[in-house]
C-alpha positions as CSV (number, residue, x, y, z in Angstrom):
1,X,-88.1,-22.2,0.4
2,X,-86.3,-21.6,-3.0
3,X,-82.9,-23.3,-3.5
4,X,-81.4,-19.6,-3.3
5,X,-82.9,-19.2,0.1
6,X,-81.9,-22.8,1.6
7,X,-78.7,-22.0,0.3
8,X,-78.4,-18.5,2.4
9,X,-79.6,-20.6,5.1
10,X,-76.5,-22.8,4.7
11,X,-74.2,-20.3,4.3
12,X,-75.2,-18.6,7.7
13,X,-73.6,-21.8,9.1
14,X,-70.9,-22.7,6.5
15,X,-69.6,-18.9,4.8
16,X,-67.0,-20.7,3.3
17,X,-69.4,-21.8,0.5
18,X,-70.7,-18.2,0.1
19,X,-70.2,-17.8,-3.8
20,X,-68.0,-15.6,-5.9
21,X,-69.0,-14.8,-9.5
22,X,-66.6,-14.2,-12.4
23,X,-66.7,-13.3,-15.9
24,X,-66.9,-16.5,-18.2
25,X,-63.8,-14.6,-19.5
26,X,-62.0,-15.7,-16.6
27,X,-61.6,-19.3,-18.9
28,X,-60.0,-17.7,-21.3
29,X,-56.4,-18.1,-20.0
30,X,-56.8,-21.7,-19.8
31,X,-58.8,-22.6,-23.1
32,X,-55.9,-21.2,-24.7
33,X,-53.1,-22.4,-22.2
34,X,-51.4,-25.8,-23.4
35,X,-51.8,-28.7,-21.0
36,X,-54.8,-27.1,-19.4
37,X,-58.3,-28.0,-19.5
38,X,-62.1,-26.7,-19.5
39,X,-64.9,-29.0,-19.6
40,X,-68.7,-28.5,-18.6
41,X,-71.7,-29.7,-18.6
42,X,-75.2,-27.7,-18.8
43,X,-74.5,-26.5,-15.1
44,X,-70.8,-27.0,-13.9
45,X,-68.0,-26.8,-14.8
46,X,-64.1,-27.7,-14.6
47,X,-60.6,-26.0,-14.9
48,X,-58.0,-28.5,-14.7
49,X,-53.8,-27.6,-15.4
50,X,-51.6,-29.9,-14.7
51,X,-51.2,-29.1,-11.0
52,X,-54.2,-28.3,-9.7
53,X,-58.3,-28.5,-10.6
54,X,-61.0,-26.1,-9.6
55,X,-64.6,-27.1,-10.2
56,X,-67.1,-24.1,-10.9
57,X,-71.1,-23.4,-11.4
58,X,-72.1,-21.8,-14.6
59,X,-74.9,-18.9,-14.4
60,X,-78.3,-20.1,-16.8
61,X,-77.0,-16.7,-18.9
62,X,-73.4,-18.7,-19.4
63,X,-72.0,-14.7,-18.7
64,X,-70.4,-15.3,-15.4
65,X,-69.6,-18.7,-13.5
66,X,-69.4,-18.9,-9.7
67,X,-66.7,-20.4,-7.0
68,X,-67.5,-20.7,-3.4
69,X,-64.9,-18.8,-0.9
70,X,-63.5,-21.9,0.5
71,X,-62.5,-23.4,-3.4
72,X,-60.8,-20.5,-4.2
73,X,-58.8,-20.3,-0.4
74,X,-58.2,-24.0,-1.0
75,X,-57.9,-24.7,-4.7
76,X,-57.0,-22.1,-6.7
77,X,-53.4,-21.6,-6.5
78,X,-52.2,-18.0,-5.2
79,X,-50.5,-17.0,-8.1
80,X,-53.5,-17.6,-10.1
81,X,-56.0,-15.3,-8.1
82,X,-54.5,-12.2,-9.6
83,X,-56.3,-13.1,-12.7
84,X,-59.3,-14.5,-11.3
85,X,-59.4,-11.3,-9.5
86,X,-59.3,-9.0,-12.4
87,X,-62.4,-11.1,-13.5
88,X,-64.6,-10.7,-10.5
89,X,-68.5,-9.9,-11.7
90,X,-70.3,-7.1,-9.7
91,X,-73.0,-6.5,-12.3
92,X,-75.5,-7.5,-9.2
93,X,-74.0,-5.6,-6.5
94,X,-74.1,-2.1,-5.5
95,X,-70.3,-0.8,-5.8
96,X,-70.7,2.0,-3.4
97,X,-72.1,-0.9,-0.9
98,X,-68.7,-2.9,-1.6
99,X,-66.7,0.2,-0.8
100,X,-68.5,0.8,1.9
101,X,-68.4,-2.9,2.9
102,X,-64.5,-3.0,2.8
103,X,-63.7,0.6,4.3
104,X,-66.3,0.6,6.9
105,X,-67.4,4.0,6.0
106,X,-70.3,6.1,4.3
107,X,-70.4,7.0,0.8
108,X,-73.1,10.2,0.1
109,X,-74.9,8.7,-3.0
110,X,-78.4,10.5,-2.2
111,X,-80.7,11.4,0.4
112,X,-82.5,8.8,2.4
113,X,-85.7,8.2,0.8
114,X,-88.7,5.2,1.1
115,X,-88.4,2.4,-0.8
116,X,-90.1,2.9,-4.5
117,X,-90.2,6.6,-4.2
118,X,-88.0,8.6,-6.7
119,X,-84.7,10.2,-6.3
120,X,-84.6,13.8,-6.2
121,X,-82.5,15.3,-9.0
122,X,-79.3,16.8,-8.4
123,X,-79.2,20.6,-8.0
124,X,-75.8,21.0,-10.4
C-alpha cells in the first residue's frame, strides 16, 4: 500500500490528522511580520511568532503546504485562522462536492452519466 493509502487508513481511526492544504501564500504574513519565523527543510516546514509555533508539510510542487485538523484546532491561534482560511487550496477538490458536503443538499451540475463517457452539451 502507498503512503497515501496507509495514511487514509490512519485517518479512518485518527480524523484529527486528516490534512488541510493552503496556498504557500499563506507564509506570507509571517515572512514579512517582525519577530516571526519560517524555516523548512525539503519536506516540512515551520511557522514560529513569538507565542506560538505550527509545523507544516510542503507539497513536492512547493504551491500549497498542508496542516492536519488537529494542529490547526490545537495550534494555530483563533485569531489567526481567518487568514489561514482565506488561503485554503481547493484546486483538487470538486467545489460543488464541498457545498454539497457542508449544506447537505444537491447541486444539478449534469445528468448522471458512466464513468469515462462524455457530458452532454448544454441545450442554451
Amino acid at each position: 500500500m502507498s503512503t497515501a493509502g496507509n495514511f487514509a487508513k490512519k485517518v479512518l481511526t485518527d480524523p484529527l490528522i486528516a490534512q488541510l492544504a493552503f496556498s504557500v501564500e499563506v507564509l506570507s504574513l509571517y515572512l514579512e511580520q517582525r519577530g516571526s519565523s519560517v524555516t523548512r527543510t525539503n519536506s516540512v516546514g515551520r511557522v514560529k511568532t513569538a507565542t506560538w509555533s505550527l509545523d507544516f508539510g510542503i507539497a513536492p510542487d512547493e504551491s500549497t503546504i498542508h496542516v492536519s485538523v488537529q494542529t490547526v484546532q490545537q495550534k494555530l491561534p483563533e485569531s489567526e485562522r481567518g487568514h489561514w482560511l482565506s488561503h485554503a487550496a481547493g484546486a483538487d477538490y470538486s467545489e460543488n462536492f464541498l457545498k454539497m458536503q457542508m449544506s447537505h443538499s444537491c447541486i444539478d451540475d449534469g445528468g448522471y452519466r458512466n464513468w469515462g463517457a462524455e457530458a452532454e452539451e448544454p441545450l442554451f
